[in-house]
N, C-alpha and C positions, 0 to 999 in steps of 0.2 A: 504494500500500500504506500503509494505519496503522501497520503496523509492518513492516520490512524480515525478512531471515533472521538476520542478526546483531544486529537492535535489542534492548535491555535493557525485558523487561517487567516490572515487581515492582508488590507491593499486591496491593489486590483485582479488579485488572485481571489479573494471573496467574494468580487461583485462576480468575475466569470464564473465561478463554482455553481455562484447561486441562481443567475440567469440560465444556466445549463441547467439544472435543477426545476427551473421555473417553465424551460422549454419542453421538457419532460412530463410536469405535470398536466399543463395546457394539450400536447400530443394526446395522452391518456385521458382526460375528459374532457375532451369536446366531442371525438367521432361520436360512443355510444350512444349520451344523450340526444345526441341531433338525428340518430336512426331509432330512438325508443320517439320523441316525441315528433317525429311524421307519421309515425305506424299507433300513436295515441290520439292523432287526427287534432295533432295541435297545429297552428301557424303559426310564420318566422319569428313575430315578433314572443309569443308564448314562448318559443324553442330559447331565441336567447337569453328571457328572461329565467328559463330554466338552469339554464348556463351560467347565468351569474350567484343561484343558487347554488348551483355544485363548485364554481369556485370557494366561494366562501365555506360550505359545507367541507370540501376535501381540505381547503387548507387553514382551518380550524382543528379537523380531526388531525389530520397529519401532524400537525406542532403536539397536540397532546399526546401522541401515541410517541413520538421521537425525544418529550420532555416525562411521560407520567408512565408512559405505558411499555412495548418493547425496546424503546431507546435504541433502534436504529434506524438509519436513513431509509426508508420504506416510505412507496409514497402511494397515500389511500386513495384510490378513484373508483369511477363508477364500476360492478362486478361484471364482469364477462355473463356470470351465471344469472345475475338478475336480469340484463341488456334480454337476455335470451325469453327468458321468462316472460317480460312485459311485451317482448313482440308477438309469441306467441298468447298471451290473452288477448292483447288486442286483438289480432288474426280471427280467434274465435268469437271472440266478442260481436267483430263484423260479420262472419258469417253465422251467427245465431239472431241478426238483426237488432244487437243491444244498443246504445249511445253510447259512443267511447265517453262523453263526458261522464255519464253513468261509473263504465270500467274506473274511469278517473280518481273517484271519491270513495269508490271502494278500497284500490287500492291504499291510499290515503292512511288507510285505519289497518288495510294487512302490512302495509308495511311497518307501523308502529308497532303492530303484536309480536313482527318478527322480530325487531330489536327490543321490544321488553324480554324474550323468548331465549333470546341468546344471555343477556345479564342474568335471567333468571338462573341459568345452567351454571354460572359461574357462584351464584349467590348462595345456590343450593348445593355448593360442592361435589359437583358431578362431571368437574375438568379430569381429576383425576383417570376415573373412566373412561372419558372421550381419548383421552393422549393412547391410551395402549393400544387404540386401532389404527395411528398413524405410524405406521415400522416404516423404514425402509423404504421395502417392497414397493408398500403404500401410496407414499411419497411419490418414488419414481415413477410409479401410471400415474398419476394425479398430474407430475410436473410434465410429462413425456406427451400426454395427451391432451393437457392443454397449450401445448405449442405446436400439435397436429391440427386441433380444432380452431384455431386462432389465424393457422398458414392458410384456411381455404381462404378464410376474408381477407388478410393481410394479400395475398397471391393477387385474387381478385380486386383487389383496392390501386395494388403495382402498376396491371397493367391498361388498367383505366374501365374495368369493366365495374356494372353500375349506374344507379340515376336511369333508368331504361334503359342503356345501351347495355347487348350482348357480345361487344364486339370491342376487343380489345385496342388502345387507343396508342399509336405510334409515340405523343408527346406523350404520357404518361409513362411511359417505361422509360424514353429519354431521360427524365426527372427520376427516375427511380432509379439510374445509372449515374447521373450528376449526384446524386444523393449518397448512394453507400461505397460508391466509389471515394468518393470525398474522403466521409467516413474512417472507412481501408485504410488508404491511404497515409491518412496523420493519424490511425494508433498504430498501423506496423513500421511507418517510414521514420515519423517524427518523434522526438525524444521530449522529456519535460515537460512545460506547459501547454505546450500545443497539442500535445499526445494529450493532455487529461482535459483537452475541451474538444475532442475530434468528434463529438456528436453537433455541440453548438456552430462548428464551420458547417459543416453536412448538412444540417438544417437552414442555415444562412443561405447557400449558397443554391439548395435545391429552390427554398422560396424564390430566391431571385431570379432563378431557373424557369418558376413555376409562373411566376410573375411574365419574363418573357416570351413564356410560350403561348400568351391568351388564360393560361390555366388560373389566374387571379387578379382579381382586382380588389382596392381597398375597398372595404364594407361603408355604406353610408349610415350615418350618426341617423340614429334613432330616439326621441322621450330629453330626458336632460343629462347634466354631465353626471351626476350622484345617483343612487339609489339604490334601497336599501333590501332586502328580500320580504317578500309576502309571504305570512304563512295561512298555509290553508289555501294555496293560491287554486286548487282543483276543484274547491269547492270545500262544507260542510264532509267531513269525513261518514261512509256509510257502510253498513256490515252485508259481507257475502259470504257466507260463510266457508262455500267454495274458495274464494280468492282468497279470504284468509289462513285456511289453513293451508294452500299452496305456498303463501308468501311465508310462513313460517317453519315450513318442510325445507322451501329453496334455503334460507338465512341458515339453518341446520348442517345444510349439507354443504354450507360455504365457509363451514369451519374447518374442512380440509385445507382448503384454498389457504387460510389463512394460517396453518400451521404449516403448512408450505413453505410461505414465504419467508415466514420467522427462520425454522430453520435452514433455509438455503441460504437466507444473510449470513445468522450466527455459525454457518460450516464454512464461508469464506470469509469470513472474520476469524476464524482459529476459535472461536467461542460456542459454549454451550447453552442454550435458551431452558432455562428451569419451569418450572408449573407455574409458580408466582410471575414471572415476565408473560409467558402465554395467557396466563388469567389476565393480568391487567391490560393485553391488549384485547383480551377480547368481550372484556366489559367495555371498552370504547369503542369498542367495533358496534357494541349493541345501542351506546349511547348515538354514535354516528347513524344507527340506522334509524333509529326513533325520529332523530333530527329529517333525512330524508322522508318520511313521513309528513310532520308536524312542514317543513316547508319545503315540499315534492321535487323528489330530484330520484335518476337510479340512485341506489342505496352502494355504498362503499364495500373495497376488499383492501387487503395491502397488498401492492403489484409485486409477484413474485419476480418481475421482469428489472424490477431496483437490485437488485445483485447484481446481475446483469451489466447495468450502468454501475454500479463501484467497482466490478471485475476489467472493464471495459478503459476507466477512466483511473482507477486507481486510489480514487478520493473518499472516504467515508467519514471522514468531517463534518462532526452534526452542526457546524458553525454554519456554512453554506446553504447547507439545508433546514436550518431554521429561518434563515434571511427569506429561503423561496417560500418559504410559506407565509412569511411575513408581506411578499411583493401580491403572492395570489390572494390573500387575503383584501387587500388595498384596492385590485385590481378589479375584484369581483363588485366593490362597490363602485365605481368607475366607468360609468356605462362606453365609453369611446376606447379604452384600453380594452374591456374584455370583448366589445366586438373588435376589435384588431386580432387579439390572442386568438378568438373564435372563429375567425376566419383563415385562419395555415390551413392551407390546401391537403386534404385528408391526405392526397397520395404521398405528400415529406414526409406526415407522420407515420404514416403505413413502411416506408422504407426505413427508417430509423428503428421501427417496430424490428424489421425482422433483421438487423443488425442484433439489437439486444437478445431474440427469444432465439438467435442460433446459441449464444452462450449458454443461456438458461437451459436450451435441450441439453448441453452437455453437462449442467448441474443434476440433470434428471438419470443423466448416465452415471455419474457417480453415484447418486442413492444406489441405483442396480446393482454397484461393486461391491457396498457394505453387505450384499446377501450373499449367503453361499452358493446361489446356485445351481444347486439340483434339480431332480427331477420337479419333485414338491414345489419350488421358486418359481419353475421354468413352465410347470401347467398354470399357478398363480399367474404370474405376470404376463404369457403368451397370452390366458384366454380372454384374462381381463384388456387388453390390450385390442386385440380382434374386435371384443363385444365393444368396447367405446369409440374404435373408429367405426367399424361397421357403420355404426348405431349413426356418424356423422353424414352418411352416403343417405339415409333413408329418405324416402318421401318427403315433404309436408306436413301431410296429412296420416302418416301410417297410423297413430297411434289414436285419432280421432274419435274413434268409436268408441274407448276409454274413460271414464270420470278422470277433470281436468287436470287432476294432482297427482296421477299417473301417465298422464301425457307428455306432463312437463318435465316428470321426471326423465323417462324414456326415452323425450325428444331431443336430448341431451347428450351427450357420447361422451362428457366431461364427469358427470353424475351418474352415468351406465356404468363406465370404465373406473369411478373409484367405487362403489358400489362392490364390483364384481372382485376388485383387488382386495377389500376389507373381508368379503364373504369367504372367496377363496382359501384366503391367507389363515383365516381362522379355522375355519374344517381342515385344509390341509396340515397345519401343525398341531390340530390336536391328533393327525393322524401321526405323525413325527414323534411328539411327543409320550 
């Protein structure tokens, strides 16, 4: 590491740390929410407003989780598993003939029972429990197949397909070749400071890229300069009991995710992440999803994909990283700043995406080395692995004909595949054993 977790960064090696930091965050929530609320039948001006919610939301949670909770540079943004979730109610929603404003308000109230549902788990002393089903094994389908799941839209995102078009877009790959070439380039070429900001040029340089090629243009000012988040902005919150107990199955099962991350920090930091750091992060995780609730935004995970960036960059300096949380914070109030942030052309941040999650697949390959291997590892892991991409290839609509909280489940190949790893792993070493 250039810089340890406790090392002193100041100058203008703080402000770059932290703007990289800051460009990270903005990549990681803006896409989801701006594809959860067109498929929630919201408009632009909603969507951004939404967006300034999850700024201040993520970088609120994140300063607490990096000062109270696991105290590493992990940066909390919208869930992969929830983005999934709300597209799929909505989906159903329309085709059942509901008002997504309806879906809206429902959601509203499942999403707060999720994050009561998760403190509760930690309240009631039953982390203990949850930890002995994350091994290894575990782990590595969990980390391995969310960066399978992640490559179809990241792929997609590269080559400019999307927004209606089926047809992949010659300047979009161009930018996605200015991008992680860049990238490449200043972390294997260049040494020092330049090497630990090789993402911030890569992204500079693709926006300018993106800029030139027609692919952007600056956002027009929208409402006033300040303002502050709405809550309750969906409406009067309302009970479905379907969508609640969905939203509270998803929040359950996103505490792999979240013991993921932890530990793929704390294994490339040399450090051990104890019950007590995992419990306090994942009482803030419960308090951050309440929050997404109480003033509507996707609900948080901590991006396993932040290793990633400290492996990458070399910096794990909570100095820097408390600054980015300090700027997103500022910014989200800021209505002319976050429509700027809000608008980097999804396709930079998609190229940057899969600079960082090639790393992380190979954090996923390490968990697989801590097992032994056998037979018993090697049905675990294979079958679970099969059933969660499969499960990514299927239809639609395969699982339609199901009540909704087994759809979502299923619909999922991220939630298939650590499922099938947790079940496996169990029956096959009690047969070991």
């Amino acid at each position: 590491m250039r810089y340890g977790l406790g090392d002193d960064v100041r100058g203008r090696h703080l402000w770059f740390y932290g703007v990289q930091h800051l460009v990270f965050f903005v990549a990681g929530t803006t896409i989801m929410p701006i594809a959860v609320g067109s498929h929630l039948g919201m408009g632009q001006a909603e969507i951004a407003a939404m967006l300034q919610r999850s700024f201040l939301i993520f970088g609120v949670t994140t300063l607490l989780q990096v000062r109270l909770g696991h105290r590493y540079p992990i940066i909390d943004g919208p869930a992969g598993l929830w983005t999934s979730m709300l597209i799929i109610m909505a989906a159903s929603a329309a085709e059942a003939g509901r008002p997504l404003a309806e879906l809206r308000s429902d959601l509203e109230l499942g999403i707060i029972a999720a994050g009561a549902a998760i403190m509760l788990v930690v309240a009631l002393g039953l982390l203990k429990w949850v930890l002995k089903l994350f091994t290894p094994l575990v782990n590595g389908v969990i980390i391995t197949t969310m960066v399978l799941q992640m490559s179809i839209t990241l792929v997609r995102g590269v080559v400019g397909i999307g927004g209606g078009s089926d047809a992949a877009d010659g300047r979009s790959m161009l930018i996605f070749f200015v991008t992680t070439a860049a990238i490449l380039f200043v972390t294997v070429y260049m040494k020092g400071f330049l090497q630990s900001i090789a993402t911030l040029i890569g992204v500079a340089l693709g926006w300018l890229a993106a800029a030139a090629a027609g692919l952007w243009s600056a956002p027009a000012l929208q409402g006033g300069i300040f303002s502050l988040p709405e809550p309750l902005a969906w409406g009067m919150p309302t009970l479905n009991p379907g969508i609640t107990a969905s939203c509270v199955i998803g929040e359950l099962l996103l505490m792999s995710m979240t013991f993921a991350s932890i530990n793929s920090m704390s294994a490339a930091l040399g450090e051990v992440a104890d019950e007590r750091k995992k419990g306090r992060s994942l009482l803030l995780q419960g308090f951050a999803t309440v929050l997404s609730g109480v003033f509507p935004a996707v609900p948080p995970m901590p991006y396993i994909s932040s290793t990633g960036v400290v492996l990458m960059t070399g910096v794990a300096a909570r100095k820097p990283f408390v600054l980015a949380c300090a700027m997103l914070i500022a910014f989200g109030a800021i209505s002319p700043v976050s429509l700027l942030l809000a608008s980097m052309p999804a396709l930079v941040a998609y190229s940057t995406t899969i600079v960082i999650f090639a790393l992380i697949f190979g954090q996923g390959i390490l968990e697989f080395k801590k097992c032994a291997m056998d037979s018993r590892d090697s049905y675990a892991m294979g079958i679970s692995m099969i059933l969660g991409v499969g499960a990514m290839f299927l239809p639609s609509g395969a699982f339609s004909a199901l009540p909704q909280s087994l759809e979502l489940i299923l619909s999922n190949g991220l939630v298939v595949g650590t499922l099938a790893a947790i079940l496996l792993e169990r029956a096959l070493r009690a047969g070991r054993d």
